[in-house]
C-alpha positions in Angstrom: 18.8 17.9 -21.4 19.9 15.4 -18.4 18.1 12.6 -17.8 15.8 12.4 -14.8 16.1 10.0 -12.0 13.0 8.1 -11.6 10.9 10.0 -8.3 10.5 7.5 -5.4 7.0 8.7 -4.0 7.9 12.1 -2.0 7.5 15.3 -4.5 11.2 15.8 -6.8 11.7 18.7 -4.7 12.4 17.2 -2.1 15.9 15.8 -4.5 16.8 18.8 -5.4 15.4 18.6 -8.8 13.2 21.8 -10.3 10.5 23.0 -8.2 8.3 24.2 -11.7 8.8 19.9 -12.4 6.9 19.2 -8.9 4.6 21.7 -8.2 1.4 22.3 -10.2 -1.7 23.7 -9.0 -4.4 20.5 -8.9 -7.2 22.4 -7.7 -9.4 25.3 -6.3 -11.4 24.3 -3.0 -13.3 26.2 -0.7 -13.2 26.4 3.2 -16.5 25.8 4.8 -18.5 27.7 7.9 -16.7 24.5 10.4 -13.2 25.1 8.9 -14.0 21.6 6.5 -12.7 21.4 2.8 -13.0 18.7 0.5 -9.8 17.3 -1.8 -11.6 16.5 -4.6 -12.0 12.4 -5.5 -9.5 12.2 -8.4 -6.6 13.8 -6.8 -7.4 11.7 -3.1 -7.3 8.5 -6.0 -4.2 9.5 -8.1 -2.7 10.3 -4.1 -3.9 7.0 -2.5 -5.6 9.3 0.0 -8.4 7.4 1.6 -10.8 7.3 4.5 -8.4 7.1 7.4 -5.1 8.4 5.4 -3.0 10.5 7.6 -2.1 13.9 6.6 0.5 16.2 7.9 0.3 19.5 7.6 3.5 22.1 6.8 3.4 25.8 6.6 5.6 28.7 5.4 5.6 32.1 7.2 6.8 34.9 5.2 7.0 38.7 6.9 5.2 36.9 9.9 2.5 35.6 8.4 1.6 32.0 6.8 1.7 32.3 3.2 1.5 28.6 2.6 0.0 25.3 3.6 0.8 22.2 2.5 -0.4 18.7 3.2 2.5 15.4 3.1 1.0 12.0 3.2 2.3 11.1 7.2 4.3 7.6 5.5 6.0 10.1 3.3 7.4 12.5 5.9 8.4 9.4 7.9 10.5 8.7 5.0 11.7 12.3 4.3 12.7 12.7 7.6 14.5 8.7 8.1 16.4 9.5 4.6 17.5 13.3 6.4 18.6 11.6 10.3 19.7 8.4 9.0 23.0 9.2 7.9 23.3 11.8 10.9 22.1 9.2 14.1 24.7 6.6 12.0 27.2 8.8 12.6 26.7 9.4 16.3 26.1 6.0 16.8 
């Protein structure tokens, strides 16, 4: 086995590393009447998810339909998406 580099906040798939390493299913929740759901208090803790936190929210159509939603803490995605254009505006610039 390789050793791992240590993860710097965003998920490991995001490096390329093994998606069954990342991903895990943290919980069921239910969809209200209004649309509401509620990320249950351990996960919003071990996620530093609090009153306020900014979420954004990603999905994945497959055969025209959504088949998956996601939700990426809004300071991560800013990160995601500096370490994807950085290099690129560099260049142009």
């Amino acid at each position: 086995m390789g050793k791992r580099k240590k993860d710097d906040g965003a998920c490991a798939i995001a490096a390329g590393t093994d998606a069954a390493a990342c991903c895990k299913v943290e919980s069921i929740i239910s969809v209200d009447e209004r649309g509401q759901m509620v990320l249950p208090k351990e996960l919003r803790e071990r996620a530093g998810i609090n009153a306020g936190s900014k979420l954004a929210v990603a999905s994945w159509e497959k055969d025209g339909r959504i088949c998956c939603i996601t939700l990426i803490k809004a300071e991560e995605l800013v990160e995601m998406v500096k370490g994807q254009l950085g290099p690129i505006i560099k260049e142009i610039l």
